[in-house]
N, CA, C and O atoms as a GROMACS GRO file, in nm:
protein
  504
    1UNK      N    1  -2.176   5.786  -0.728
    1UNK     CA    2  -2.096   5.667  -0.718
    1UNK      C    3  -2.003   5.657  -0.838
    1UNK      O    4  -2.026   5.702  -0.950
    2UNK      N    5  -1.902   5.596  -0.800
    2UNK     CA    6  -1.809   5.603  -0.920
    2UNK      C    7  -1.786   5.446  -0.991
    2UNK      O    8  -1.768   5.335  -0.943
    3UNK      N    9  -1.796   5.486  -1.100
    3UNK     CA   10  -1.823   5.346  -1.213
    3UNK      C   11  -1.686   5.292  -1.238
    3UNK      O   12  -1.593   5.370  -1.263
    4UNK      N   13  -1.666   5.141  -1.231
    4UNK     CA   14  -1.578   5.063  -1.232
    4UNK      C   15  -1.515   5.042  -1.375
    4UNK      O   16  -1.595   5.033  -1.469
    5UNK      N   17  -1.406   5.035  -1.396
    5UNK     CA   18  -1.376   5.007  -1.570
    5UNK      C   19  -1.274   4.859  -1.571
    5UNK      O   20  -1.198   4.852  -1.474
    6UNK      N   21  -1.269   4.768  -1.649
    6UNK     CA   22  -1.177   4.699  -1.657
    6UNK      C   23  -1.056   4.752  -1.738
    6UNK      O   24  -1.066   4.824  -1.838
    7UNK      N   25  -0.943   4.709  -1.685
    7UNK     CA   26  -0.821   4.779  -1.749
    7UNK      C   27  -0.773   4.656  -1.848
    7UNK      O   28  -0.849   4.566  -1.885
    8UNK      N   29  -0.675   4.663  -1.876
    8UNK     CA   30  -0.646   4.610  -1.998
    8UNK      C   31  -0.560   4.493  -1.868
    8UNK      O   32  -0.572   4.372  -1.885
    9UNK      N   33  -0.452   4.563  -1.710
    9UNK     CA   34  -0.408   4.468  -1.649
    9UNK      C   35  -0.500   4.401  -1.584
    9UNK      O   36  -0.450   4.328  -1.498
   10UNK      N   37  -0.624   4.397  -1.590
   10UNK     CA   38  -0.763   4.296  -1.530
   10UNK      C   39  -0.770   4.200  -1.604
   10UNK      O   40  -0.807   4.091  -1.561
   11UNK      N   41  -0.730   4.224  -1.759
   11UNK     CA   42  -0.804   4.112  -1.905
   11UNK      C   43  -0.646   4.049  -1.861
   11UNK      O   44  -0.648   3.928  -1.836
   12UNK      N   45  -0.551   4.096  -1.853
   12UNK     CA   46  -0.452   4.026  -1.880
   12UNK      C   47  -0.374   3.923  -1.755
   12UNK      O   48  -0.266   3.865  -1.759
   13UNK      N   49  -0.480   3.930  -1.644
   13UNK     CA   50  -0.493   3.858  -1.528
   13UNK      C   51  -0.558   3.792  -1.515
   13UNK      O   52  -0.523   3.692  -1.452
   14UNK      N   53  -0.693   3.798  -1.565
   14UNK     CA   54  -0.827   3.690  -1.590
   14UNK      C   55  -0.755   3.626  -1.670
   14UNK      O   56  -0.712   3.526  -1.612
   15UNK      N   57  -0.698   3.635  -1.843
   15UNK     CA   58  -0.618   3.574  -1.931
   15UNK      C   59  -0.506   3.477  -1.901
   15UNK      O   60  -0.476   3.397  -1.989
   16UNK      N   61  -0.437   3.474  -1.782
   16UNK     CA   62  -0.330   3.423  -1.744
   16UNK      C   63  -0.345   3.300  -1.665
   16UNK      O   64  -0.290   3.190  -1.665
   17UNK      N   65  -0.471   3.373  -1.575
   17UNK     CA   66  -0.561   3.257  -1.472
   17UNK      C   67  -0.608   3.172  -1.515
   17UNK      O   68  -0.603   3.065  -1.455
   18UNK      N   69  -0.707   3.186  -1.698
   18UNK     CA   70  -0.749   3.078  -1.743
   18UNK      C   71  -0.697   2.981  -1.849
   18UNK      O   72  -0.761   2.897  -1.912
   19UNK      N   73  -0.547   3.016  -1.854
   19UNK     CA   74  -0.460   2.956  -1.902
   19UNK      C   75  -0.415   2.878  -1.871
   19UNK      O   76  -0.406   2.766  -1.921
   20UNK      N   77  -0.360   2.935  -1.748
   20UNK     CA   78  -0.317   2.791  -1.646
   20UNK      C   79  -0.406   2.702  -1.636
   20UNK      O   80  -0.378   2.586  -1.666
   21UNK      N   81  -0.526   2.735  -1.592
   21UNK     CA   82  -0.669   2.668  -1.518
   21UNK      C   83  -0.651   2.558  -1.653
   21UNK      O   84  -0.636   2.439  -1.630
   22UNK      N   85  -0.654   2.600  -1.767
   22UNK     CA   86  -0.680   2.468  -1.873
   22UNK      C   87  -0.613   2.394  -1.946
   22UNK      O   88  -0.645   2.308  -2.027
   23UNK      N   89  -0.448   2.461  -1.887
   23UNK     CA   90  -0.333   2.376  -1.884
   23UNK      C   91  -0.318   2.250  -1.806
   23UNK      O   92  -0.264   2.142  -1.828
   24UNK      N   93  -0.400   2.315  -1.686
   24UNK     CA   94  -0.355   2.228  -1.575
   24UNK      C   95  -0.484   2.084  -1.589
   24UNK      O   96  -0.452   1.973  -1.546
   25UNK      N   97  -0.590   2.102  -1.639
   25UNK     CA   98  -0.642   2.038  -1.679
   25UNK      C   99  -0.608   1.930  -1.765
   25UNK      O  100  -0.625   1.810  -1.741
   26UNK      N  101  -0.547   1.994  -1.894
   26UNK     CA  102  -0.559   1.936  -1.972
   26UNK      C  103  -0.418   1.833  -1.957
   26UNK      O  104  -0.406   1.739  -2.035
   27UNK      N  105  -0.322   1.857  -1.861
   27UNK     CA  106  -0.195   1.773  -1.818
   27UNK      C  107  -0.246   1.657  -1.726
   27UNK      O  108  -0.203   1.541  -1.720
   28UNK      N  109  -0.334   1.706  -1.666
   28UNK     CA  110  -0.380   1.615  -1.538
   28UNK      C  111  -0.474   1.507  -1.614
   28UNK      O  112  -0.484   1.405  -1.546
   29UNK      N  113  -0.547   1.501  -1.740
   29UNK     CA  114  -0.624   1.434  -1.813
   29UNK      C  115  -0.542   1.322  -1.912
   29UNK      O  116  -0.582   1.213  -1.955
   30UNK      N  117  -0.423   1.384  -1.928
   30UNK     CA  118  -0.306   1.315  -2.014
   30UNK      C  119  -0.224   1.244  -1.961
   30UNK      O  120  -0.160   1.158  -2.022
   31UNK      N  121  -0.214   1.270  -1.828
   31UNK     CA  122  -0.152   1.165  -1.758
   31UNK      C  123  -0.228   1.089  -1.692
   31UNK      O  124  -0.161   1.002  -1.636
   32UNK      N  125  -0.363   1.077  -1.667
   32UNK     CA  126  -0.388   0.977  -1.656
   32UNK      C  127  -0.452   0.874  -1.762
   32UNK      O  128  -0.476   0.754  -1.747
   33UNK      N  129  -0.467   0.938  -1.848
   33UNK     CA  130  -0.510   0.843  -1.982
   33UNK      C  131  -0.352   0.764  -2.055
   33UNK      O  132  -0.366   0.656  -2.111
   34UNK      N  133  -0.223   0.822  -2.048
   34UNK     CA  134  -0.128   0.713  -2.019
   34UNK      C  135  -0.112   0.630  -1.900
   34UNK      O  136  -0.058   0.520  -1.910
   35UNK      N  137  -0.145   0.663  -1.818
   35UNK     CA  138  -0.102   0.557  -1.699
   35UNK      C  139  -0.216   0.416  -1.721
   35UNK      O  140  -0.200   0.302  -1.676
   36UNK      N  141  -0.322   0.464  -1.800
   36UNK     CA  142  -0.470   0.376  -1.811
   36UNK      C  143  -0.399   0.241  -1.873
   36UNK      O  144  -0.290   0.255  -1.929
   37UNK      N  145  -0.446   0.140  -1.865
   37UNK     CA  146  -0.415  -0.002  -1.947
   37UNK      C  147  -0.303  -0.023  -1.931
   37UNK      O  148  -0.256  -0.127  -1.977
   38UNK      N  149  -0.231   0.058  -1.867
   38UNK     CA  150  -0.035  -0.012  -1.843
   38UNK      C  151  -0.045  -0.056  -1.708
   38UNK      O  152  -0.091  -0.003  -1.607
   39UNK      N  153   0.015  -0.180  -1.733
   39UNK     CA  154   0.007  -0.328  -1.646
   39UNK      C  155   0.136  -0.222  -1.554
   39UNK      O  156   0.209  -0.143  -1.612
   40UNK      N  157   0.137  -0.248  -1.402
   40UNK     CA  158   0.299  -0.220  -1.316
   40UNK      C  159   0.292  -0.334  -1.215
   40UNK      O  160   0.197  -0.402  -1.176
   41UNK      N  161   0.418  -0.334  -1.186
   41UNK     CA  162   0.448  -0.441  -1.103
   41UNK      C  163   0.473  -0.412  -0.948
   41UNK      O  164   0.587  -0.370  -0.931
   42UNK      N  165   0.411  -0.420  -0.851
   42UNK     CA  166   0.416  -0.387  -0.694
   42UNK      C  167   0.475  -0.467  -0.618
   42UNK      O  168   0.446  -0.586  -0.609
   43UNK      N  169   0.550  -0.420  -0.565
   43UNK     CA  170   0.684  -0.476  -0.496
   43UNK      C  171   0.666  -0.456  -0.308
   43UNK      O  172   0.698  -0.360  -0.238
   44UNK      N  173   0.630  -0.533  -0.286
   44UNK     CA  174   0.558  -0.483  -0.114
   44UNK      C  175   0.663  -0.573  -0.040
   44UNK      O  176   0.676  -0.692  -0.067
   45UNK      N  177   0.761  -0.485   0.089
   45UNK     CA  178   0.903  -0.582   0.153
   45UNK      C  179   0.896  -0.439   0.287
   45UNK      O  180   0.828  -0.337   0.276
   46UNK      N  181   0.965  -0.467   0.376
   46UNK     CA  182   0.980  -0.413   0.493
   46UNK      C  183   1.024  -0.289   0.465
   46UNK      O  184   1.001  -0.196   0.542
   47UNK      N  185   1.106  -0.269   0.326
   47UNK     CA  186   1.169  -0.150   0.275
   47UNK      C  187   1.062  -0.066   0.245
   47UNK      O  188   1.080   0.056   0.243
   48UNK      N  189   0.909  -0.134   0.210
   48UNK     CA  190   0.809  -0.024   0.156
   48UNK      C  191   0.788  -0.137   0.063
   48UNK      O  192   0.808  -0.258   0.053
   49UNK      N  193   0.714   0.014  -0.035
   49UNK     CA  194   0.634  -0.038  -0.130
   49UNK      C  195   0.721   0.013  -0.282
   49UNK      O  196   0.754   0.132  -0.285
   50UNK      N  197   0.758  -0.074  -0.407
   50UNK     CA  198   0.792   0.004  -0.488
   50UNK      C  199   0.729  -0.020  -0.628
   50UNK      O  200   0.704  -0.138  -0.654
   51UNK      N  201   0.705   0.055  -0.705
   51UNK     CA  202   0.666   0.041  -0.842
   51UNK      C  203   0.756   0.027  -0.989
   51UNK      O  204   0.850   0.093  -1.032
   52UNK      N  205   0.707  -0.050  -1.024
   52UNK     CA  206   0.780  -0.062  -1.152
   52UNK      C  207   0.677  -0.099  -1.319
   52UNK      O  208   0.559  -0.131  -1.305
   53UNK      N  209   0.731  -0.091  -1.446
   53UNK     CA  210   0.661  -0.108  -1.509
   53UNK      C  211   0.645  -0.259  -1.568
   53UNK      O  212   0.762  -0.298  -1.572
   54UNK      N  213   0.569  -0.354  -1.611
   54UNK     CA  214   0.578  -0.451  -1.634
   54UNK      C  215   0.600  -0.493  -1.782
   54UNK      O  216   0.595  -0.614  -1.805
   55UNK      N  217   0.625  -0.401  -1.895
   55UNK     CA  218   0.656  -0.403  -1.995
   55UNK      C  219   0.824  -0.418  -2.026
   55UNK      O  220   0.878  -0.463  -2.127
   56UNK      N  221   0.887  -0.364  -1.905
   56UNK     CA  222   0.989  -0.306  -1.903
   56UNK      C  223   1.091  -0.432  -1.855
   56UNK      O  224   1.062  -0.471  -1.741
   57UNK      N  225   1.246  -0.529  -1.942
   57UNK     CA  226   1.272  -0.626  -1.848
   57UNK      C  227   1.364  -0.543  -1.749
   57UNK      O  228   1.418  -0.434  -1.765
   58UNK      N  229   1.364  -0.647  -1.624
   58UNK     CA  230   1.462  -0.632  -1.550
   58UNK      C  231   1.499  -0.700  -1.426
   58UNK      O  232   1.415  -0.788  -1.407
   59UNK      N  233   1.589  -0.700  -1.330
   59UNK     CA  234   1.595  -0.765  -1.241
   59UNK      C  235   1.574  -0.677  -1.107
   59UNK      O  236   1.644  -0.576  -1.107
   60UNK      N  237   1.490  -0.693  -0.989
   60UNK     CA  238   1.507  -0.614  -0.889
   60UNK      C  239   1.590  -0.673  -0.740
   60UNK      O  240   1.585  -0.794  -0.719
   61UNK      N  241   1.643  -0.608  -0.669
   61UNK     CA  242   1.730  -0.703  -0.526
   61UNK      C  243   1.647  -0.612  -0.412
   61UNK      O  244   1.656  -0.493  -0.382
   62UNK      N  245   1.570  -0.712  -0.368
   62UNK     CA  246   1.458  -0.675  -0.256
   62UNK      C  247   1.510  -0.691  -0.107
   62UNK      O  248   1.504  -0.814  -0.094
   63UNK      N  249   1.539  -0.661  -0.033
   63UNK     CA  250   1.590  -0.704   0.098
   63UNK      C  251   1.494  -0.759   0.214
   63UNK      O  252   1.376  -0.724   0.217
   64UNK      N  253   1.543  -0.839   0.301
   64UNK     CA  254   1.406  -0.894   0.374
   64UNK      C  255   1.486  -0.941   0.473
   64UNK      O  256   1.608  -0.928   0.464
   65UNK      N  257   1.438  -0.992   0.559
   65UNK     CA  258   1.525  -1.029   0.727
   65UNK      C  259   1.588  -1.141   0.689
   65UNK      O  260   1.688  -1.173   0.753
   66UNK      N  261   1.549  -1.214   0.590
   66UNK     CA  262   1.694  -1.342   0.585
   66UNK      C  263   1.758  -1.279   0.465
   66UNK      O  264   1.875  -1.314   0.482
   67UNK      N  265   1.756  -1.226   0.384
   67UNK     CA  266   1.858  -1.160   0.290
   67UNK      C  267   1.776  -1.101   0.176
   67UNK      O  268   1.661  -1.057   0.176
   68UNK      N  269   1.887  -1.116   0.054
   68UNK     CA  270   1.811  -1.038  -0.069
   68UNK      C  271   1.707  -1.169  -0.154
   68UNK      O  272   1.730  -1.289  -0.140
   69UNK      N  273   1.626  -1.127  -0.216
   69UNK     CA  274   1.531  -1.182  -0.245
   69UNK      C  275   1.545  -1.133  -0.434
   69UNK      O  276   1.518  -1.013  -0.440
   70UNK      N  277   1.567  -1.173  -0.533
   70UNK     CA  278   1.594  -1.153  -0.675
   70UNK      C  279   1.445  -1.195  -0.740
   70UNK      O  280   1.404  -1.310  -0.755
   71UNK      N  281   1.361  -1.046  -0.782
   71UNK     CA  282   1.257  -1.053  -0.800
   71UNK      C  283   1.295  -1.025  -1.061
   71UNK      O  284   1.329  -0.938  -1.140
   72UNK      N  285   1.273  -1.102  -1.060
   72UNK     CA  286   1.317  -1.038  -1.219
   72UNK      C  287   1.157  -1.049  -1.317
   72UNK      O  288   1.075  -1.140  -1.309
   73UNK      N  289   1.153  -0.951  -1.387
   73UNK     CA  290   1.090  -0.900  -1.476
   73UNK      C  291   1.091  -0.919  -1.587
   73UNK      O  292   1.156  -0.825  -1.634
   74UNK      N  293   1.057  -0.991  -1.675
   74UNK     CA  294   1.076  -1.064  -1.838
   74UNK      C  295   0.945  -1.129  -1.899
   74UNK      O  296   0.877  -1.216  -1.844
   75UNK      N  297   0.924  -1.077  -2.014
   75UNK     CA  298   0.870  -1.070  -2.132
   75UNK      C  299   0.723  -1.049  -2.058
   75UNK      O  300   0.630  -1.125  -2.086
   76UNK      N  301   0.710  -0.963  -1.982
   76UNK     CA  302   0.608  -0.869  -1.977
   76UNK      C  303   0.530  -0.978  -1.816
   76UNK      O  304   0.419  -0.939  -1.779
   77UNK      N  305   0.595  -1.101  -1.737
   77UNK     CA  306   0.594  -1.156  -1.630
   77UNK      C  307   0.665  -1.133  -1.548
   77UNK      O  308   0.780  -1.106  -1.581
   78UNK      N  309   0.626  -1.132  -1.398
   78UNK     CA  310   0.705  -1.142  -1.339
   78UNK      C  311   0.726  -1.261  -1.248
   78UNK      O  312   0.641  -1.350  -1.256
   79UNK      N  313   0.869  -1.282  -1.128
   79UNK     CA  314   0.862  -1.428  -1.104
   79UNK      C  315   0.988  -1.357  -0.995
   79UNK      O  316   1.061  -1.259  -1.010
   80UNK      N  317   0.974  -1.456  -0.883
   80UNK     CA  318   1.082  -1.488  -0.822
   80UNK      C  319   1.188  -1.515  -0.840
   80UNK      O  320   1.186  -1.575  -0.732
   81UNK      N  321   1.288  -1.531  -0.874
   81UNK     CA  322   1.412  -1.552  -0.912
   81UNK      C  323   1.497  -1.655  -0.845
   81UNK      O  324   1.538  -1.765  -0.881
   82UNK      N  325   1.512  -1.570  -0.714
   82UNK     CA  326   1.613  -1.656  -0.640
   82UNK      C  327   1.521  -1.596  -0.474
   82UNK      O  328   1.432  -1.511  -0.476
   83UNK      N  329   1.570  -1.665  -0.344
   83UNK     CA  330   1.541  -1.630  -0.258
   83UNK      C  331   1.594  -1.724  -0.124
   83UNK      O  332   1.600  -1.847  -0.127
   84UNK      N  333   1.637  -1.622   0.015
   84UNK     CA  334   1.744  -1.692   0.064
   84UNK      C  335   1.648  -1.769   0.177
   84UNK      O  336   1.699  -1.831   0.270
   85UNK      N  337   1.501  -1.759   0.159
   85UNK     CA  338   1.409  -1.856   0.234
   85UNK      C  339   1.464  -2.014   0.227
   85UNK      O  340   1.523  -2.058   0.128
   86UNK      N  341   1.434  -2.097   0.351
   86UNK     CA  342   1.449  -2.198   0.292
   86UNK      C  343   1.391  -2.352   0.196
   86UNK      O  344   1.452  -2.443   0.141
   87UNK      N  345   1.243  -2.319   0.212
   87UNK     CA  346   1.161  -2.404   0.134
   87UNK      C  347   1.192  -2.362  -0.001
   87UNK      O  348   1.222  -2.455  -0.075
   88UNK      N  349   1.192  -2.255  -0.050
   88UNK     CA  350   1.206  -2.177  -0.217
   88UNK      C  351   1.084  -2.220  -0.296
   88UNK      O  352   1.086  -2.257  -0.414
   89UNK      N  353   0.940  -2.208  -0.190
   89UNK     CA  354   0.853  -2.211  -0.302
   89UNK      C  355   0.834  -2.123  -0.361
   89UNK      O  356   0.805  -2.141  -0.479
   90UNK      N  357   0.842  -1.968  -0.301
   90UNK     CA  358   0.825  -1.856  -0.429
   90UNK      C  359   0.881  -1.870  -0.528
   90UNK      O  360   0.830  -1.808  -0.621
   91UNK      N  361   1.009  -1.952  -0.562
   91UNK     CA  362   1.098  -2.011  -0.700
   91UNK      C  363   0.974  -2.078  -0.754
   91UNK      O  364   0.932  -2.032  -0.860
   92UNK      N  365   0.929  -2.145  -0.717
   92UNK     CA  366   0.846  -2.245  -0.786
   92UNK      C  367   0.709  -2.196  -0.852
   92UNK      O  368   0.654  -2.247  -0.949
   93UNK      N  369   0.674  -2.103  -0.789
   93UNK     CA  370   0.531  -2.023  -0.836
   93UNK      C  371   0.510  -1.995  -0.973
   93UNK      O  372   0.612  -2.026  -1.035
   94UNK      N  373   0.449  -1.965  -1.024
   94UNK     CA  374   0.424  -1.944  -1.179
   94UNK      C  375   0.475  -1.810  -1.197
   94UNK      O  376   0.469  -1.726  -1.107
   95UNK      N  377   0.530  -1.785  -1.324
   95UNK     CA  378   0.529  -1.653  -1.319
   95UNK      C  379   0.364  -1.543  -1.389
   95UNK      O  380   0.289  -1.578  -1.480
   96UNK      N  381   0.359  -1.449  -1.329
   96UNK     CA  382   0.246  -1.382  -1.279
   96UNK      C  383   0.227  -1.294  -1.406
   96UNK      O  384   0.334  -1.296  -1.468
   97UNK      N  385   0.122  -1.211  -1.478
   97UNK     CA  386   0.122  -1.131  -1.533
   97UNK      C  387   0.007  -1.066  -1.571
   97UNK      O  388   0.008  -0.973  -1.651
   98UNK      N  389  -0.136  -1.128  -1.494
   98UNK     CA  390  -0.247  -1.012  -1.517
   98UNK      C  391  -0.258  -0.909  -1.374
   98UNK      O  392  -0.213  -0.896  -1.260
   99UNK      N  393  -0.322  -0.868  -1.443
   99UNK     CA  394  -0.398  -0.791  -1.296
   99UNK      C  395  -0.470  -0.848  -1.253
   99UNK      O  396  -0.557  -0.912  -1.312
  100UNK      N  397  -0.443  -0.835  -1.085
  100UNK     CA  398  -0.486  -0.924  -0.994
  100UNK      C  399  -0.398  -1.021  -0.933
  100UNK      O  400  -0.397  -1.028  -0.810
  101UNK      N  401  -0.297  -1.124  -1.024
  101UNK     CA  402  -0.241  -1.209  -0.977
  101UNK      C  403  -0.107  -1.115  -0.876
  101UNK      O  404  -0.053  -1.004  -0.884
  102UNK      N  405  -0.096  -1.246  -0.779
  102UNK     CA  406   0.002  -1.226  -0.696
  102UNK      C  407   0.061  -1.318  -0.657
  102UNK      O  408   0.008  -1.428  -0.638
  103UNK      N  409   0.214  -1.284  -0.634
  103UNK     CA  410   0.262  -1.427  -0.532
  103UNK      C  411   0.359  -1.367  -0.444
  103UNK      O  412   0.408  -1.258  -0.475
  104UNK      N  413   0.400  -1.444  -0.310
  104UNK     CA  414   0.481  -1.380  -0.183
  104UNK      C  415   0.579  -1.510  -0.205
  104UNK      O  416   0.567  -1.624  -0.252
  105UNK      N  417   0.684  -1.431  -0.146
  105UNK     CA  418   0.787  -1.533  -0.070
  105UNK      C  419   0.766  -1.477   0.124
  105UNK      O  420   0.818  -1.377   0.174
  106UNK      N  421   0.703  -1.548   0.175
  106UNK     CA  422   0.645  -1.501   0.303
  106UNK      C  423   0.737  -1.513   0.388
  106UNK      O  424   0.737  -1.411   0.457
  107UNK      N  425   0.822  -1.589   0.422
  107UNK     CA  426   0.954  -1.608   0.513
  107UNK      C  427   1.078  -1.444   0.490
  107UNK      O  428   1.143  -1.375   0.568
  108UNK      N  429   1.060  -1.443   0.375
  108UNK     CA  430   1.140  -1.336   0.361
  108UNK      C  431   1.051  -1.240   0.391
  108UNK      O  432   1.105  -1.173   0.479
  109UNK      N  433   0.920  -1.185   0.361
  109UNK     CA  434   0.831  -1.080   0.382
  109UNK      C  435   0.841  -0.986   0.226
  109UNK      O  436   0.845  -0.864   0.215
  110UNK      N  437   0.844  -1.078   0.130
  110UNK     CA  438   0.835  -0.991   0.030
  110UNK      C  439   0.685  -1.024  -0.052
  110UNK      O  440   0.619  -1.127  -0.042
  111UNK      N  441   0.657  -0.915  -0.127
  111UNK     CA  442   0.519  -0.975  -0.182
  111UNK      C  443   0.526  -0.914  -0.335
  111UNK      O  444   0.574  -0.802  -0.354
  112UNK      N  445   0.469  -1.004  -0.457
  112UNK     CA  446   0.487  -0.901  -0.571
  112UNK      C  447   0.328  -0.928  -0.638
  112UNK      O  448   0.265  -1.032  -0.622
  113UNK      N  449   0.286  -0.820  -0.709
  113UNK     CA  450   0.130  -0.844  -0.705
  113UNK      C  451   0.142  -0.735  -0.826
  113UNK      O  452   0.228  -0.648  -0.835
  114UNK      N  453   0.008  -0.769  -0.940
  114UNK     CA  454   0.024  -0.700  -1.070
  114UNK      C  455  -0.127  -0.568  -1.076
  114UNK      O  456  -0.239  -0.574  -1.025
  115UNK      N  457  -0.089  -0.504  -1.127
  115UNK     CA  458  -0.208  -0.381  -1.074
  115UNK      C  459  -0.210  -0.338  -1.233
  115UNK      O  460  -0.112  -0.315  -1.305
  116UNK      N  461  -0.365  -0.333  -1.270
  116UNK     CA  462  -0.358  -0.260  -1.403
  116UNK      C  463  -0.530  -0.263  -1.404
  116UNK      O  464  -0.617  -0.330  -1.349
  117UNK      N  465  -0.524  -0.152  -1.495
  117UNK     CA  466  -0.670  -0.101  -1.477
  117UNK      C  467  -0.783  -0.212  -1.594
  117UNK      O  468  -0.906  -0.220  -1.605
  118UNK      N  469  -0.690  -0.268  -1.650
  118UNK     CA  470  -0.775  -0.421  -1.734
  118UNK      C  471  -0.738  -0.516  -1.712
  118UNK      O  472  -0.654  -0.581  -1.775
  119UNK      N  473  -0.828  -0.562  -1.560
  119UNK     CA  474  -0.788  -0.715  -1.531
  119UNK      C  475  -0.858  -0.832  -1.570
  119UNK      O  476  -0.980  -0.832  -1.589
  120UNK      N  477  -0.796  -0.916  -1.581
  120UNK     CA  478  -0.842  -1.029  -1.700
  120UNK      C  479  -0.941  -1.110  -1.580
  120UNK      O  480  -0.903  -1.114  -1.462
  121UNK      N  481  -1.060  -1.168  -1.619
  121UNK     CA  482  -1.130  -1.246  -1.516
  121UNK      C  483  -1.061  -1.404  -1.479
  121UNK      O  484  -1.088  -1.420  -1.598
  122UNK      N  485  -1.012  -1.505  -1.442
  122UNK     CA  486  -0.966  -1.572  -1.413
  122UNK      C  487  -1.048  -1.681  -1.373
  122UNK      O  488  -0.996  -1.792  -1.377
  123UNK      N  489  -1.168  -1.670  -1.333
  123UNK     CA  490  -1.300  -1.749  -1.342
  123UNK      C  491  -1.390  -1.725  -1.311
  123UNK      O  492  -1.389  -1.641  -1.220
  124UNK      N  493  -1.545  -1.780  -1.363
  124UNK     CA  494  -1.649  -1.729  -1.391
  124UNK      C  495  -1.755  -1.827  -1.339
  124UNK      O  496  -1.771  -1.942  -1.380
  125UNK      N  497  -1.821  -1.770  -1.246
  125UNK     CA  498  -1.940  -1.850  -1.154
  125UNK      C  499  -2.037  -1.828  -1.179
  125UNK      O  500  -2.070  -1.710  -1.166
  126UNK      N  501  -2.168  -1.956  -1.243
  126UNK     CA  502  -2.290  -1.914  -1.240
  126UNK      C  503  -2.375  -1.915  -1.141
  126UNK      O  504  -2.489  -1.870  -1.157
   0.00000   0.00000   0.00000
């Protein structure tokens, strides 16, 4: 029987394989330990679903069967803005900023809701 040898292109194929293998690890571990504790803001409308960060200000224009819906983003809350419903209680809602909280403007079909992996308890039952 004839005896097997490793070549030097065997080490340098095993070598390449477990490079990647603990690259890929070690990227996939790093991104999710940034994504951890950062608050985003979920944007749910007929258009889909969209993400954003909640640290970040800004204004978003959401579309919905009676028109655009002005969802804005500031000092780390978010809030309704404007909206072409006609009661405008989503105007009136608080603006939102743990995880967990949510509020809709339902006539329009928009919904904005806060997702983060440290949500604050909001009340406590004995």
């Amino acid at each position: 029987m004839r005896e097997k040898k490793v070549t030097l292109l065997d080490m340098g194929i095993l070598l390449l394989f477990l490079t990647v293998l603990v690259s890929s690890f070690y990227f996939l571990w790093n991104k999710n330990k940034a994504v951890r504790g950062k608050a985003v803001v979920v944007i749910d409308s007929a258009q889909g679903q969209q993400v954003y960060p909640l640290e970040t200000d800004a204004r978003y224009f959401i579309e919905g069967p009676l028109g655009t819906t002005r969802v804005c983003v500031k000092n780390n809350v978010v809030f309704f803005e404007d909206s072409p419903c006609p009661e405008k209680t989503c105007i009136y809602h608080a603006p939102i900023g743990s995880g967990g909280q949510w509020a809709a403007c339902l006539p329009n079909q928009v919904m904005i809701h806060i997702e983060s992996h440290e949500q604050k308890l909001d009340a406590i039952s004995e």
